[in-house]
C-alpha positions, 0 to 999 in steps of 0.5 A: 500500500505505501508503494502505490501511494509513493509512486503516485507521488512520485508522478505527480511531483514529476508532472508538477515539475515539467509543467513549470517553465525551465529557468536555468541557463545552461544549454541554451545559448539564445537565453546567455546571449540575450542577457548579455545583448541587455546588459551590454545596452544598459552599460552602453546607452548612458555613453550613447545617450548621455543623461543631463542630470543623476535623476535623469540616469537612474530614471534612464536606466530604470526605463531601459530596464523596463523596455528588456524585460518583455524582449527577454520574456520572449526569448526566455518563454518562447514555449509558454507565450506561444500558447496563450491565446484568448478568444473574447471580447479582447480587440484584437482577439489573440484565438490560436496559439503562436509557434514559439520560433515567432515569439523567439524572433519577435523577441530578438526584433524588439531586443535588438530594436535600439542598435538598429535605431542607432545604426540607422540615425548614424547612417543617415548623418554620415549621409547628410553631413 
């Protein structure tokens, strides 16, 4: 009697555990590079874009934190963002889920959205100067 009552114990841990979303780092390089793409843009943006006063940095920093954290969400949580869907009153109704290769490249889009603004305003002064 102690047996059965074990295993299925044991199952259910098992299926708690695959149901939660997989935090660690090892063995998966988008993830590492990732991270390392948003801290690189948050020690870079202050020589970038030089803030006027300390309130104005830490309010700069504080909201460039803000901006990396969805990008991030969706490369980290490609798998469980891809299967949200509603089908509702909600406008625009999200009504099938989304392959989690999508959500992993609009992720890397909205990451990388910043560098290719500054390359772009870079480009156009070399051109117009």
């Amino acid at each position: 009697m102690m047996t059965g009552d074990s295993e299925e114990l044991g199952a259910a841990k098992e299926s708690i555990e695959s149901d939660q979303s997989d935090w660690s780092l090892m063995g998966d390089w988008q993830r590492i590079a990732s991270l390392l793409v948003a801290i690189t843009y948050l020690l870079l943006a202050p020589v970038l874009y030089p803030a006027d006063s300390w309130s104005h940095l830490v309010v700069d920093f504080f909201m460039r934190t803000l901006a990396c954290v969805f990008p991030l969400a969706c490369i980290w949580f490609a798998e469980d963002l891809g299967e949200y869907f509603r089908d509702g009153n909600l406008f625009p109704e999200i009504t099938t889920s989304s392959r989690a290769v999508f959500v992993r490249i609009g992720g890397w889009l909205l990451l990388l959205l910043p560098f290719l603004i500054y390359l772009l305003i870079r480009l156009l002064d070399s051109l117009y100067l």
